[in-house]
Structures are given as C-alpha cells and as structure tokens.
C-alpha positions as CSV (number, residue, x, y, z in Angstrom):
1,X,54.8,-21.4,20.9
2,X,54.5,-20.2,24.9
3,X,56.9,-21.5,27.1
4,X,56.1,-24.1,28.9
5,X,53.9,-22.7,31.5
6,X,51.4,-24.1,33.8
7,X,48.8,-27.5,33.1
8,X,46.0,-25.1,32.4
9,X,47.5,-22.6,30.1
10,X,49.1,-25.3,27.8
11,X,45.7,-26.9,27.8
12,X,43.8,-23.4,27.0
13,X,46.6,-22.9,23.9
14,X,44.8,-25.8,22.3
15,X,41.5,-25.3,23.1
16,X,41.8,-21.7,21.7
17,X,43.4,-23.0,18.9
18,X,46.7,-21.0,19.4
19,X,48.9,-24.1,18.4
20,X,48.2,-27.5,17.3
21,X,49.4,-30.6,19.6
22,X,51.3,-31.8,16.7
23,X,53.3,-28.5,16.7
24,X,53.7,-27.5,20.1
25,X,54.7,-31.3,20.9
26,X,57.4,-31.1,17.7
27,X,59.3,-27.9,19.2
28,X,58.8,-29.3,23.2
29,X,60.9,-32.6,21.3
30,X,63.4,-31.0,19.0
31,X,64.3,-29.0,22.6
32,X,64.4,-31.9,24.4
33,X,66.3,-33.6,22.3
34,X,69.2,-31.2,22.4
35,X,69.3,-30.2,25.7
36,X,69.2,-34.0,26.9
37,X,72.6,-34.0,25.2
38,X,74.0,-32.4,28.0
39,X,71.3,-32.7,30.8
40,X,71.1,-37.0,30.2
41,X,67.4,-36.6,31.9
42,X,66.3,-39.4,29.4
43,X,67.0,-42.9,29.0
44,X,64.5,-43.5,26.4
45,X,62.9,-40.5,24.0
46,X,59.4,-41.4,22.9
47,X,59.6,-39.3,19.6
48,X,57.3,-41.4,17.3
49,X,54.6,-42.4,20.2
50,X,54.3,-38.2,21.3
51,X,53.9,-37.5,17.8
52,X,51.5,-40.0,17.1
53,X,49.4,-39.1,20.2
54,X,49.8,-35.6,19.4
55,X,48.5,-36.1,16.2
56,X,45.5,-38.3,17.9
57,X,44.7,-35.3,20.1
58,X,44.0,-32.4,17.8
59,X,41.6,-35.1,15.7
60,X,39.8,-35.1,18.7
61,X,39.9,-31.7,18.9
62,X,38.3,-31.4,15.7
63,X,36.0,-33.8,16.0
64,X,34.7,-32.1,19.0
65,X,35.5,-34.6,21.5
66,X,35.7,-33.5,25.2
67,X,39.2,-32.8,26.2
68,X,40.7,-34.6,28.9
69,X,42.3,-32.2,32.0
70,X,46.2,-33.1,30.9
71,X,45.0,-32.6,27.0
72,X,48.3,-31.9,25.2
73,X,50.6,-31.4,28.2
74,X,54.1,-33.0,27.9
75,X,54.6,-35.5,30.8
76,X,58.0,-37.9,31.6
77,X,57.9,-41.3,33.6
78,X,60.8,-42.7,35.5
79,X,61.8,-45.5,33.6
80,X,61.4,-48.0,36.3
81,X,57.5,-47.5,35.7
82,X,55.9,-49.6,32.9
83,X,54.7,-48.7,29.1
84,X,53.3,-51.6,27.4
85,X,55.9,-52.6,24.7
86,X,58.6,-49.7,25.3
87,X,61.9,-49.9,27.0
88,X,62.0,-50.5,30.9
89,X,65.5,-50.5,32.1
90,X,65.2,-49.1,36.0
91,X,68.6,-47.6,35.1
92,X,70.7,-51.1,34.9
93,X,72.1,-53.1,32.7
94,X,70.4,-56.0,34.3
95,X,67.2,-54.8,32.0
96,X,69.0,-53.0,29.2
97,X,66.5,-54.5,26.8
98,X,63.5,-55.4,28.5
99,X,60.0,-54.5,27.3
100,X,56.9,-55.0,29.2
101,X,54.1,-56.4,28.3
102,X,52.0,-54.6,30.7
103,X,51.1,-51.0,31.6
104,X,51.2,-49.6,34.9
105,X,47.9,-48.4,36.0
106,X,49.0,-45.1,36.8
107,X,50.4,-44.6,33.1
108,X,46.8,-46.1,32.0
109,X,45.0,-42.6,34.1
110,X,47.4,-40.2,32.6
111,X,47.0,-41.1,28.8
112,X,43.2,-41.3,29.7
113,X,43.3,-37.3,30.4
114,X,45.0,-37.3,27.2
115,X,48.6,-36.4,28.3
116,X,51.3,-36.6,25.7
117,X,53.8,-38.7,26.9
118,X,57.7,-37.6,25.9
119,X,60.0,-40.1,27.2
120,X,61.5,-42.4,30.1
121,X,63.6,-40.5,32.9
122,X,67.3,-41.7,34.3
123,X,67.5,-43.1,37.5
124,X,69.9,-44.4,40.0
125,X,69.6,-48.1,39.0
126,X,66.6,-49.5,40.4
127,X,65.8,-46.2,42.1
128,X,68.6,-47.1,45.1
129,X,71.1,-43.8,45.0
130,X,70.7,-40.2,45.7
131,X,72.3,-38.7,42.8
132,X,71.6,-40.9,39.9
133,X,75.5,-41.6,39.6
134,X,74.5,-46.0,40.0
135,X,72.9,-45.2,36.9
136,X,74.1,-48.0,33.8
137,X,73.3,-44.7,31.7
138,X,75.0,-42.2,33.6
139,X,74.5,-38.9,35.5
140,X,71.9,-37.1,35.1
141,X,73.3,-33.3,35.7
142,X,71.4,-30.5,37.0
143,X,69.7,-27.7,34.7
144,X,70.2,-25.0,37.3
145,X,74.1,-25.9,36.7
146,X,75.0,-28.9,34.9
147,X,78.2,-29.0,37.1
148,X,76.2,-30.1,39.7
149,X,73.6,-33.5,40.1
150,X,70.5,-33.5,39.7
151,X,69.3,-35.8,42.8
152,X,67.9,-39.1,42.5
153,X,67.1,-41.2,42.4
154,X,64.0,-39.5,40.4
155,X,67.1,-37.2,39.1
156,X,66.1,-37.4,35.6
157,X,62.5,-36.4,36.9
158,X,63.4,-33.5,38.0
159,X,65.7,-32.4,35.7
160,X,63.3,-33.5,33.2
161,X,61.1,-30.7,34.4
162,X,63.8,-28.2,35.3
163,X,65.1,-28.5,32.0
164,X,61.8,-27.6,30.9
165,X,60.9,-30.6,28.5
166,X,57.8,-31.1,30.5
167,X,55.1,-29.9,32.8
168,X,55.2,-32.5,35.0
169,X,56.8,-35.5,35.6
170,X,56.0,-39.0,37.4
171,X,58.7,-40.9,39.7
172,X,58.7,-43.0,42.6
173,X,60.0,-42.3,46.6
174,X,61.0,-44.9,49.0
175,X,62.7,-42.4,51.2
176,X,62.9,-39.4,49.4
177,X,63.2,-39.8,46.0
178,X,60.5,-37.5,44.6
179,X,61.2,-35.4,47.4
180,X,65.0,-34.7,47.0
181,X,65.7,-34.5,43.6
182,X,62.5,-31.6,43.2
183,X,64.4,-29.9,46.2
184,X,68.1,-29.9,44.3
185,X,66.2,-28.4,41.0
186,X,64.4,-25.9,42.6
187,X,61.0,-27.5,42.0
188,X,57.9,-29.3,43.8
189,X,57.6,-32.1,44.4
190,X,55.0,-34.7,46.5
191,X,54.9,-38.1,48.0
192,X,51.5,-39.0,49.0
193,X,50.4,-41.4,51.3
194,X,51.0,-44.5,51.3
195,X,48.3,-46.7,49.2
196,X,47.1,-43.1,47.6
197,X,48.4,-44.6,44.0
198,X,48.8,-47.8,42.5
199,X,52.0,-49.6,42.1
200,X,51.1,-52.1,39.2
201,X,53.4,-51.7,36.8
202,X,55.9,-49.9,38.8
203,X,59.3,-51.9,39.5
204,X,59.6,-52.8,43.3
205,X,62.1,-51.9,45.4
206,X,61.0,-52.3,48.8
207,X,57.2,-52.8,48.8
208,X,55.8,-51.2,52.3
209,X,57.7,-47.7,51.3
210,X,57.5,-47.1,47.2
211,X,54.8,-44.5,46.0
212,X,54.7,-42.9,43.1
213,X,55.3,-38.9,43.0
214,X,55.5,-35.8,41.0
215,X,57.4,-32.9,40.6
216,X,56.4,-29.8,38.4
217,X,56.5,-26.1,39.0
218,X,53.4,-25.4,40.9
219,X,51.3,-27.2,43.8
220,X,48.6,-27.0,42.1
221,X,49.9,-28.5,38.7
222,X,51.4,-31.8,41.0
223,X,47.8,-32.3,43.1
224,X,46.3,-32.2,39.4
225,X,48.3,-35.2,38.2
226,X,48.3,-36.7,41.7
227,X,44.3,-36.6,41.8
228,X,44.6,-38.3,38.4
229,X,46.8,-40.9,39.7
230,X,45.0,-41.8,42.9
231,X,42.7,-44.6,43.5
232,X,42.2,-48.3,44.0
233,X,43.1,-50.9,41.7
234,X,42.1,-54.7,41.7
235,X,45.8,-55.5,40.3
236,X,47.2,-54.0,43.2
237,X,46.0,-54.7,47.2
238,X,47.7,-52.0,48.8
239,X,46.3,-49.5,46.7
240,X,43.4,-47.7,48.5
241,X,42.7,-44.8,47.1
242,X,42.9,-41.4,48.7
243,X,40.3,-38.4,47.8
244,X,42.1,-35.7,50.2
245,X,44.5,-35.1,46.9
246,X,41.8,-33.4,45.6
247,X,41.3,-31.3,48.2
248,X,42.5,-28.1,49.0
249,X,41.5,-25.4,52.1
250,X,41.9,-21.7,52.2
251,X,44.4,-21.0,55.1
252,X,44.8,-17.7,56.3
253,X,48.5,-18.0,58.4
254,X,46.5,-17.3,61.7
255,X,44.8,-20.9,61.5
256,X,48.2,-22.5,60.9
257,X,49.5,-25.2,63.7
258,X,53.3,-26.3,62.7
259,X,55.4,-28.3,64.8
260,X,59.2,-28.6,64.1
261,X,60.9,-31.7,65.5
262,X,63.8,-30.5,67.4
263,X,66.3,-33.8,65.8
264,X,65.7,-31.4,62.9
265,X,66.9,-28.6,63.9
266,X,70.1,-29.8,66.0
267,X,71.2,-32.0,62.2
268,X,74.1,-30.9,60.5
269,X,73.0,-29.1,57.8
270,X,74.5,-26.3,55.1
271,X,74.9,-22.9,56.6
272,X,72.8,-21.3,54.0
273,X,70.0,-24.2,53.9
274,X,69.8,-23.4,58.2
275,X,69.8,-19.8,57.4
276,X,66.8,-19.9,54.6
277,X,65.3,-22.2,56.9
278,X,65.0,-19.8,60.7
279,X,64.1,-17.6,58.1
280,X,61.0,-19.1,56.7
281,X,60.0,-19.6,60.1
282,X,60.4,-16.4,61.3
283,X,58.8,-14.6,58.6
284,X,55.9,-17.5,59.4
285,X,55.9,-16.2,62.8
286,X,55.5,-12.8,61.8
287,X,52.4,-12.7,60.1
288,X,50.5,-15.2,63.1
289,X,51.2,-18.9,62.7
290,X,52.0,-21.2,65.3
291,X,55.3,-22.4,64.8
292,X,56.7,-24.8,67.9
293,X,59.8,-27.4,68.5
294,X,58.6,-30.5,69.9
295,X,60.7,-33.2,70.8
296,X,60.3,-36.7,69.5
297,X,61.6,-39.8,70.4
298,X,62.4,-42.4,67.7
299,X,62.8,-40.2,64.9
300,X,66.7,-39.4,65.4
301,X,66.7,-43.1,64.6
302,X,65.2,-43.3,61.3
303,X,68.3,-43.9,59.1
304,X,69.2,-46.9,60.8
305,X,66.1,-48.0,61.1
306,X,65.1,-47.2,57.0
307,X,68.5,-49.1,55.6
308,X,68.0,-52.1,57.9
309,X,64.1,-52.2,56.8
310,X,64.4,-51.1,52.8
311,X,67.5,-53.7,52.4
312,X,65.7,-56.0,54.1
313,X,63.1,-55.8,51.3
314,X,65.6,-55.1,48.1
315,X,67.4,-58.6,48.8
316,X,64.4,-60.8,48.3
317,X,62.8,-58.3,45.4
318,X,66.3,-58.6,43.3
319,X,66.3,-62.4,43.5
320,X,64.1,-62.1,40.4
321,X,66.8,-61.0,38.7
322,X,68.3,-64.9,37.9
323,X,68.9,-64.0,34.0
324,X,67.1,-67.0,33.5
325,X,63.1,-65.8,32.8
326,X,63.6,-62.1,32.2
327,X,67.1,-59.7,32.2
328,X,70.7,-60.0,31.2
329,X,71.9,-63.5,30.9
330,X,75.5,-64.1,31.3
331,X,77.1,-65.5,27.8
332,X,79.6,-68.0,29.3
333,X,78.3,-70.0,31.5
334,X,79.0,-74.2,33.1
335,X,75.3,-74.7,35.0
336,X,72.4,-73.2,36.5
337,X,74.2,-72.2,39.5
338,X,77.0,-70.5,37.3
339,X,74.6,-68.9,35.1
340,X,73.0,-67.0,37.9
341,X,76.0,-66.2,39.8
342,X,77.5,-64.5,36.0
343,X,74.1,-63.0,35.2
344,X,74.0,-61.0,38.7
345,X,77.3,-60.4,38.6
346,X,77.3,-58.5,35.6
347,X,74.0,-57.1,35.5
348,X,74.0,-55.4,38.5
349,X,75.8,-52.7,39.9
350,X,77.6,-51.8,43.1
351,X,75.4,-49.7,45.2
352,X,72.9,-52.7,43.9
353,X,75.1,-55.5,44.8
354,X,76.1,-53.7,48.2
355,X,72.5,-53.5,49.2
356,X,71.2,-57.5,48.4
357,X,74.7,-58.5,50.6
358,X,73.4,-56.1,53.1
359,X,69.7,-57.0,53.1
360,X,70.8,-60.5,53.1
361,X,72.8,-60.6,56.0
362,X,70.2,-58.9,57.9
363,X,67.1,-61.4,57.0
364,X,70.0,-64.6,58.2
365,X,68.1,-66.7,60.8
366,X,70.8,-65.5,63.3
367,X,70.4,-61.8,62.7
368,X,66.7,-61.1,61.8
369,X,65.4,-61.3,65.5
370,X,68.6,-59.1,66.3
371,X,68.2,-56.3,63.4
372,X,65.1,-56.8,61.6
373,X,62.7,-57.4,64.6
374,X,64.2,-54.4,66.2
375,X,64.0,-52.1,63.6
376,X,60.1,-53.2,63.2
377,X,59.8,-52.1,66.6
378,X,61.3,-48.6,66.2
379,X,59.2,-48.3,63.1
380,X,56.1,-48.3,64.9
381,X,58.1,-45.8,67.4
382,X,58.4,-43.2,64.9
383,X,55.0,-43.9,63.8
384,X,54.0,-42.7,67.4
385,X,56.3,-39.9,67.1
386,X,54.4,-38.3,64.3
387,X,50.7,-39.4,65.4
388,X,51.5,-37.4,68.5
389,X,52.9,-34.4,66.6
390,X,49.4,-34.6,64.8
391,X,47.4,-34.5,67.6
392,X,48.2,-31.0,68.5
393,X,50.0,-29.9,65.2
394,X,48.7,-29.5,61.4
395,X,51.7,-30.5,59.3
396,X,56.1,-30.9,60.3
397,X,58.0,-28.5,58.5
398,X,61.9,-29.4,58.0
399,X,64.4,-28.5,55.2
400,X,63.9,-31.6,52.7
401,X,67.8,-32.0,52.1
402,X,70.3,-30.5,54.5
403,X,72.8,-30.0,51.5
404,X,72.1,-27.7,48.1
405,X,73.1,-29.5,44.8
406,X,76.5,-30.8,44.9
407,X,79.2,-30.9,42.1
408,X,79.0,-34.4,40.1
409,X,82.7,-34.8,40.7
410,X,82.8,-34.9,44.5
411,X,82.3,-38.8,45.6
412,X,80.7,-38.6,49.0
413,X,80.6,-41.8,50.4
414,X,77.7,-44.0,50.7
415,X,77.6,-43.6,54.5
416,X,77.3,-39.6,53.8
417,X,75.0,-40.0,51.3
418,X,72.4,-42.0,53.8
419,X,73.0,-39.6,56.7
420,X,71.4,-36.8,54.5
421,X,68.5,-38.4,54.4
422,X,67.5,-37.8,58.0
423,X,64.3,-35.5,56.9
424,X,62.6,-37.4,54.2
425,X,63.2,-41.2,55.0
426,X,61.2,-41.2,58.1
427,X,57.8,-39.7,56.4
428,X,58.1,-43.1,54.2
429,X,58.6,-45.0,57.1
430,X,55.4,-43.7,58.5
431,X,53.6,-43.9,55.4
432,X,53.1,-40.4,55.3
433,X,52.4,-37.5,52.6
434,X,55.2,-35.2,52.2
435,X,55.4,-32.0,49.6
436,X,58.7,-29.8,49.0
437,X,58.8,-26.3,47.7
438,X,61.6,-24.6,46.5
439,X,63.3,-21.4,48.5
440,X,66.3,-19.8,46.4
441,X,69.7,-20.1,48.8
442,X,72.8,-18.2,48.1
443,X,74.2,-16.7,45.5
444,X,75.0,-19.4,43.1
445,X,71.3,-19.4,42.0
446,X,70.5,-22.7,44.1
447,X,67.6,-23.9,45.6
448,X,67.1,-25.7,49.2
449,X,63.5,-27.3,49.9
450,X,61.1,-27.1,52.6
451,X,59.1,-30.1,52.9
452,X,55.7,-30.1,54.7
453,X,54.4,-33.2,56.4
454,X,50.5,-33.7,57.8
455,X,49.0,-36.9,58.5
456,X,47.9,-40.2,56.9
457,X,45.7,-39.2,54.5
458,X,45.1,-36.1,55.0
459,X,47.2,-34.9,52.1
460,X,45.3,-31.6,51.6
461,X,46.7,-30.5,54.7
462,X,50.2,-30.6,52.6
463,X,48.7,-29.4,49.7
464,X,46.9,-26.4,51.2
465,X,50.0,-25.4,53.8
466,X,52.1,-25.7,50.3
467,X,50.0,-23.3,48.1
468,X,49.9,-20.4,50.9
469,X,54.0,-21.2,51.7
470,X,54.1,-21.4,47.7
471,X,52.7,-17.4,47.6
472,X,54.8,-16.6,50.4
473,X,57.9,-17.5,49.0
474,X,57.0,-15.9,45.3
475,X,56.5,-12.6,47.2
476,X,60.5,-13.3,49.5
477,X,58.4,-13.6,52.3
C-alpha cells in the first residue's frame, strides 16, 4: 500500500488493480486506529460500515461498474453532521447517544462518488471553541506535535487528515472553523460561500454563518469534494448551489490584483506568522502582482459584531435541547420546569452554557434594539467594506490565524481566544469564500496559514489564486 497521497492516485491504485478497497481500507483503519490513541481525532470509528463499503466497491469494480470520482478514498465527517443510524454527538454530552434518523445531503453526494467513509471527527462541543478543549470527549492534539492543539473547532478534521487517516475530510465554519484548524495542521482548507452546500443534516449553530468545509492536502483535492458537495437542495432553502467551485483559471502572477486590509496588518500577531507573511508578499511582488493596503472601515469591528450576532443565534438554536424529545434527560427530577433546568444543566458545557446566557441577554426586549440592531447595521458595513475591496481587487490576502499551534496546557482565556479570530470571522459575516494554505514558520516545524478571500460566489477566484500561491510555496517562493 502507497501512502496516502492525492484523490486521484488512490483512485488510479484501484482502477489499476494495485490494491483492493478491502485492503487498502484495512491498513488506512488498523493506522487509524492506533494513532487516534494519542491524536483523539475521532469520536466515533466506522470500522464495520468502511469495510463493508469497501468490500461493496471492489464488486463494483469487478462487475465493471463506472467508478465514482472519490472511488475508494478515505473521508472523515465532523460529528456534528448527520449519518443515518450512527452516532451524532456534536462533541457534548447533551447527545452522547443520539442517532439520527436522517442523512445529511452532503454525506448522501459523497457516498454517491463512492467515498469510503472512516469515522466521525472531535469537535469543540457543538462546534463553539477554537481548540476543541469544550469537547465532552476531549482534546484533540496536533499531529505535527501532539503537545500542541489541533484547532477547532473542526480540530479532529484536521488532525484527522494531518494524521493521515484520510484524504480529505468534511467540517463546518461559522467564523473560522474549517479555516483555522487546516492553518494549525499545516493543511488547506476552504469555506465556500455561503448557500454553496447544503446544511440538511448538519447541526445548527447559528444559521446565517454555518457552511460546510474541507481540509485536505492539496487545492485541488478540497475543490474536488467541494464541487461534489455543492448544489441546491429542496430540504434546505438557503442552499443555492454554486458552479464557480468547479472552476478554476490559469493565472500567471502579472494578472493578479490583491488588496490587503490595513486592520490586518496593524493586529497583533506572532513575530514569525508577520515575518512569513511580508514575506509572501514580497516575494508576490517580485515576480509582478499587484499587491496594495487599502483601508476599510467596519472590518476592525468584526469580533464584536460576530459574538453579538452568532450568540444571538446559538441561544434560540440550543433551546431544543429540553431533554424532553431528544438528548440527555436529567435522572432526578420534581416537574417539567425542573427537568429542563437538570437536563441543560448537565448536558451542556461551559463555553455552551456561557454563550445561550450571552445570546440571551442580548435578544432581551431591552437590549436587542441596543446590541442586536446595531450589530445588524455594522454587518452590512463590513459587507460594504469587502464589496468595495472587490471592485478594484481580485481576492484579500491575510494570515488566517495570527498565532501558530499553541501548547494544550496553556488556558488562554475566552476573551483571547475570540480576539484571534479577527481574520476569518468577518469572511463569514460577509458570506464569503475563504481558502488557507499552509506556509512552514520557524523552526519547530509549524505551519501559519494564508487565507485568500474573493467575492460572493466567485469561489474560483480563491481556488485559482490558491493553486498558483500553492506552487509558489512548494518551490519557498
């Protein structure tokens, strides 16, 4: 058996009968297996289904079926994304045993390619953290030093991939979550748009900023399982579809047009991350692209503006959570009231529980007009921030995460944690597509990002700047 390598030459090892699924799935398992020992990428390994679908796949094989374009590659899902009758448990307590019913759509278009399907990711507990430490099932530690998080709070995601138990793997990104966790683990990884994919079957945490995302190795193994992924769905009404994933442009560095908000620049960021970044820009300068600071106006402000906005939405989405239909009930308990109270109180976390008081303060008919309102207004400022930018510009280029991969045992506060978002939160606030590729930093063989940002739905844009930055980067510039 190869290693892993890319979609295409996992795929051609079948097709050229080098390996059978069954085997090649066996030995990606039995790996998996032991590294997740250490790693914790995994809530939930899917042993018996990736065997049996292996299996599936080389009878087709042999009966001389047409392979679909994932045939036999290994693929993880976040485990707060749906699989008809296995374990969802977003990472809490709250949903320690619950098995859906249903199938997210997007989990229907990758089996349809005939992906093999290896197991359910860790996550901070219904995807709110930045390191996968609100996890119920603990961290999830980075495979370029296991010392050291992974990200989250698609953290077993990434080091799902990293690890190398997979090709590519599915998570989610309210304001950075695909993003920052494929930046930590030296990997791509893409939002698209928003409304590119489907959310059916994908556990809500604030509904105008979740998409679903993937991280792998390569740009062009991500816009392969992104093009899958895409497209409208009847279950879902703010899934439009988006054709630009499959799209890619050949750029030569002379046609580029990249604007840098200056916010970025003047944020407090690690010393090597700043120096990797002037120098990706300089070197970008060098061989003819068009690299300006522009000032914005409403960006500086997206932090405030993303907490106010995503708690706003996480209070009235966790009120599902009653333990009375679906969820951890509470054992002991004297009425309804009580039995609520108990069931929440136990099946929900901190950093969960911090952000429904939060959210629920804000939306109080004293402080919505004072807070919410406001923020709604500043929203559609940085909206008109970036359509500006685009006007004159191709794509934003920032570091994705101003911090490399920090040790698991230093407790930055939550405060901290936010503030590092700066770069990524305001591209989900804008419903925009962002990509991250990995630039090595340091000596401690660490990895900062550098995410590119283009317009609504004009994803190849990130995609096509990605692949020629991609190049650039194999080749140190």
């Amino acid at each position: 058996m190869k290693p892993l390598g890319t979609v295409e030459e996992i795929r051609n090892q079948f097709l050229n009968k080098e390996v059978t699924v069954y085997d090649y799935t066996r030995q990606v398992l039995d790996k998996l297996k032991e590294d997740n020992k250490e790693i914790n990428a995994y809530i939930s390994i899917l042993e018996d289904q990736a065997l049996e679908r292996a299996r599936a796949l080389d009878e087709k094989l042999e009966k001389g079926e047409k392979p679909g374009a994932l045939f036999g590659v290994p693929v993880s899902i976040k485990d707060n994304i749906a699989i008809k009758d296995t374990k969802m448990t977003c990472g809490s307590k709250m949903l320690e045993n619950f098995y859906p019913p249903y199938q997210a759509s997007l989990v229907d278009k990758i089996l349809a390619e005939d992906a093999v399907i290896v197991g359910k990711t860790n996550l901070d507990e219904f995807a709110m953290g930045a390191d996968t430490k609100t996890s119920y099932f603990g961290v999830t530690r980075n495979p370029l030093d296991p010392s050291r998080v992974a990200g989250g709070s698609s953290g077993g995601a990434g080091a799902s991939v990293a690890m190398g138990s997979c090709v590519l793997a599915v998570g989610t990104d309210t304001g950075g979550s695909v993003r920052q966790p494929a930046s930590l683990c030296g990997l791509v990884g893409m939002k698209p748009t928003y409304g590119s994919i489907s959310r059916f079957g994908v556990a809500t945490m604030a509904n105008t900023f979740d998409q679903p995302g993937v991280i792998g190795n390569k740009v062009e193994d991500v816009q392969k399982l992104l093009s899958i992924m895409e497209g409208s769905d009847s279950k879902d009404a703010t899934a439009l579809g988006n054709e630009s994933l499959g799209k890619m442009e050949d750029l030569d560095f002379k046609d580029m047009k990249i604007a840098i908000p200056k916010v970025y620049m003047e944020m407090d960021m690690n010393p090597e991350i700043k120096e990797g970044f002037l120098k990706i820009l300089d070197a970008l300068k060098a061989k003819g692209a068009k690299v300006d600071q522009v000032d914005t106006k409403s960006i500086i402000h997206g932090i405030v503006v993303y907490h106010i906005l995503v708690n706003g939405e996480v209070a009235p989405n966790m009120s599902r959570y009653d333990g009375l239909r679906f969820g951890h009930r509470t054992e002991d308990y004297d009425s309804v009231e009580d039995l609520f109270t108990k069931s929440r109180s136990e099946g929900f976390g901190n950093e969960v529980k911090r952000r429904i008081m939060i959210g629920t303060h804000i939306l109080s008919l004293d402080l919505a007009k004072e807070y919410y309102d406001k923020a709604l207004k500043v929203r559609k400022g940085i909206i008109e921030d970036f359509n500006q930018i685009f006007k004159d510009y191709d794509v934003v280029l920032s570091p994705t995460y101003p911090v490399k991969a920090y040790k698991v045992e230093e407790n930055l506060s939550p405060v901290d944690i936010y503030k590092a978002d700066l770069c990524t939160v305001p591209v989900n606030l804008a419903g925009l597509p962002g990509l991250t590729i990995p630039y090595p930093v340091g000596d401690e063989g660490l990895y900062m990002g550098l995410q590119i940002v283009s317009d609504r739905f004009k994803d190849e844009k990130c995609l096509s700047y990605g692949k020629v930055l991609e190049g650039m980067m194999e080749n140190d510039l």
